[in-house]
N, C-alpha and C positions, 0 to 999 in steps of 0.2 A: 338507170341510176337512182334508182327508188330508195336505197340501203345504202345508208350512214350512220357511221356513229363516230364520236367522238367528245371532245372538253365544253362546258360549258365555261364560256369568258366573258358573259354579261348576261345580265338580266333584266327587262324590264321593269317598272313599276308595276305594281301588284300580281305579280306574278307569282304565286305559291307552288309549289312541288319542285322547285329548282333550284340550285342555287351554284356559282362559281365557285367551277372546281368538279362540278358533278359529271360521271361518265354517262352519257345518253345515248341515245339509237333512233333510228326516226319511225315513223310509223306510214306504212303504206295508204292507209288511210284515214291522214287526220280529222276528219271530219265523221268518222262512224267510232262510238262512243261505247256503245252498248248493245245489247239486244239483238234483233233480227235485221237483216238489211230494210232498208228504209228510200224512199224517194230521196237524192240529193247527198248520200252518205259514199258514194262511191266517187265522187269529182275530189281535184285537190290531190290525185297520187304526182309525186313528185320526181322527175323526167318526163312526165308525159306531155303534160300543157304549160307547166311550169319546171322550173331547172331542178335540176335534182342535184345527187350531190358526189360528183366529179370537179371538187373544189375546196378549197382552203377555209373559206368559211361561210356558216349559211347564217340568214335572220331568218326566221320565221315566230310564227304562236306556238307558245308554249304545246299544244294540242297535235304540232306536227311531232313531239318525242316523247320519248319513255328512257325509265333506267334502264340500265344493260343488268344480268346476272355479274354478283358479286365477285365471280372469278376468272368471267372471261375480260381477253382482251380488248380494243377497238376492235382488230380483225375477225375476232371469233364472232362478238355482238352483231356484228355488220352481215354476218351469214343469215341471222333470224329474222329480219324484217319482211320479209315473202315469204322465200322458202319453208324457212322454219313454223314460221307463224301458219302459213297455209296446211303444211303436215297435223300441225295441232289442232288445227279446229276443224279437218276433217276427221281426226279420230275422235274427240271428245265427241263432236257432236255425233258420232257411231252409234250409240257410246260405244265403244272400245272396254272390255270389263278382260278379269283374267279366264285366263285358257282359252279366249277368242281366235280364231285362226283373221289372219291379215297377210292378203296379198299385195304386193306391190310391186308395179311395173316399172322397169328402168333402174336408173342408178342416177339420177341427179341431183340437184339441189333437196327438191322435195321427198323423192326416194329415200336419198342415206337417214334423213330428218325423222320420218316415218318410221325407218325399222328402228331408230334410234330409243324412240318415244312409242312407239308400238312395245319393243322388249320390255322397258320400263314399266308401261302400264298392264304385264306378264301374259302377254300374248304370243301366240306360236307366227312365227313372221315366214313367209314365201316371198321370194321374189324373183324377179327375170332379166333377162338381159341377154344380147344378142352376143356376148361377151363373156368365157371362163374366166378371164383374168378379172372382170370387174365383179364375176358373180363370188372370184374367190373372197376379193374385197368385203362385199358384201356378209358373207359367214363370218368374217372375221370383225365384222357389225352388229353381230349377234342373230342374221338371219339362220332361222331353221332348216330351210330346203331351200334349194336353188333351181332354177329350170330356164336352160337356153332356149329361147325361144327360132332360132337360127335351125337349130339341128330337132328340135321337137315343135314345126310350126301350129301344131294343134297344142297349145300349152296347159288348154281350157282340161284335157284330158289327166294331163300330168298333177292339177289341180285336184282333181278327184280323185285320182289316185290316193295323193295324197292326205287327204282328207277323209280317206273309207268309204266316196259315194258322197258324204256331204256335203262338200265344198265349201268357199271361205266364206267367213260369217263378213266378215268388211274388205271391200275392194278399192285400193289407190289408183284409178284411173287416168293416167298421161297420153296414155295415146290417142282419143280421142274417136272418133267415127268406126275409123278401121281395124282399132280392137276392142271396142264397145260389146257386139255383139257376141265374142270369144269371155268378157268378162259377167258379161249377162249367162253364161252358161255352167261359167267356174263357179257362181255364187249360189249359195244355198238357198234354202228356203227360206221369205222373209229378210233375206241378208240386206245389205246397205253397199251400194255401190258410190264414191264420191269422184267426181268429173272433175277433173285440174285442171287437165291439160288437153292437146288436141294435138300433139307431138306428129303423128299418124294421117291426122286428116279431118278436115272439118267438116265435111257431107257424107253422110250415108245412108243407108238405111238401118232403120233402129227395130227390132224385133218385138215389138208391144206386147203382142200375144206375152211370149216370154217372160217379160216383166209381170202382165197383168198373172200367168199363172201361177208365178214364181213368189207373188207378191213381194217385190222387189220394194227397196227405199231408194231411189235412185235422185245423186243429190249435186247440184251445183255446186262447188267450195270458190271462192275466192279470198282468200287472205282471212285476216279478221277485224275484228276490232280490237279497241284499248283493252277493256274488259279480259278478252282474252289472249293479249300480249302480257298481260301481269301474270297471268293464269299460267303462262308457260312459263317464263321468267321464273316463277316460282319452283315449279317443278324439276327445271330445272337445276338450281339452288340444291335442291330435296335429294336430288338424285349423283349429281355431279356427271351429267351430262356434256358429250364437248363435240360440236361442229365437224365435220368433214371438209376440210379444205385441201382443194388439189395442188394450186399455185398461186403464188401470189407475184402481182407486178406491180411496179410502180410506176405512182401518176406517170411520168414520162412514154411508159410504154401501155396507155391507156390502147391504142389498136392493137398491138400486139396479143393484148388480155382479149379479148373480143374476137382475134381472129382466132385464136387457141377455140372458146368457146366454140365457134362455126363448126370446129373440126369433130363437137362433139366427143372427144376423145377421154375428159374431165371425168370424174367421181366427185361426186359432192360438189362439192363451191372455187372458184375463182375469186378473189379478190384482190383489190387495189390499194395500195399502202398511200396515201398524201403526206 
């Protein structure tokens, strides 16, 4: 319950960047600002140790939000707080430039976000999925090639194919352990692999040799900061980019929303109307 947005109905004393009336969105992590992660910048996400926001109204510091883009709505805004924000700053910091090839695993939150913002910033987009119907989705996202991982489990090959022998210059890693080393094989030389998720599995073994011959950039992403939540915010704006949202439920059928999720069966975002 980390992602909310909505009305701003008061405001503190000295508080600047706000004001009643303003549409906000929260920020996964109020407390990282700027720059490179830092000691003490990761505490403070909201549903974790503190309530998040499956409810009517929040107080916090000004520091826990941001504006939303100009044209979405609460529900749209409400998608970027992770998801969104996590896709963008594993591409930026790629960097991600044109005619880059971007592969990306799955079709979730982060996924649709990725080829979203991957296309945008004029890169050739790949992606997977155990799923034609979601891989169709997907093309119809602006992905370039598609590859079922189900019916091609060596996917790392299809990759190269693709790519003439080179493989992808940036890799959206979800799955974690158990397709780590299928993505260390897909990627080129020098390429950038960013670690999200652990969808797959969280031990394995990691093929070093690999990296080290590859010279591999291989990168932790977690969310971002303020810095570059405006960052995207903007680009968005610029570009007229808009969310992937499967279903929406209301508060009332807050488990319902959650078991839907379990089923995994989603494209992009779920979310909760209050």
């Amino acid at each position: 319950m980390s992602d909310g947005s909505g009305e701003v109905i008061a405001v503190g004393d000295g508080v600047d960047g706000f004001a009643v009336g303003d549409k906000v969105m929260s920020r996964y992590f109020p407390f990282w600002e700027a720059g490179a992660p830092r000691k003490g910048c990761f505490h403070g996400v909201p549903g974790e140790l503190m309530d998040g926001y499956a409810r009517e109204i929040a107080t916090a510091p000004a520091s826990f939000f941001s504006h939303i883009p100009s044209s979405y709505s609460y529900r749209e805004a409400a998608t970027l707080v992770c998801a969104g924000l996590t896709a963008w700053h594993a591409l930026v910091d790629g960097p991600v430039l044109p005619g880059a090839t971007v592969l990306v695993l799955g079709t979730g939150g982060v996924s649709t976000f990725a080829v979203l913002f991957a296309k945008a910033m004029g890169a050739t987009v790949i992606a997977t999925s155990s799923s034609d119907e979601k891989l169709e989705r997907m093309r119809s996202l602006g992905a370039d090639h598609t590859i079922n991982y189900r019916s091609m489990p060596k996917w790392e090959e299809a990759v190269e194919e693709i790519t003439h022998g080179d493989g992808a210059d940036h890799i959206m890693e979800l799955g974690g352990a158990a397709t780590l080393p299928q993505s260390i094989n897909a990627a080129r030389e020098g390429g950038h692999i960013a670690i999200i998720g652990a969808l797959a599995g969280l031990k394995g073994p990691v093929p070093t040799v690999s990296i080290l011959r590859k010279q591999l950039r291989v990168q932790g992403v977690r969310v971002g900061n303020a810095v570059q939540q405006g960052d995207m915010v903007r680009a968005i704006d610029a570009n007229g980019i808009r969310p992937v949202i499967d279903k929406a439920y209301p508060m009332e059928e807050l488990a319902d929303a959650f078991r839907y999720q379990e089923t995994a069966a989603h494209i992009g975002k779920i979310c909760v109307d209050i």
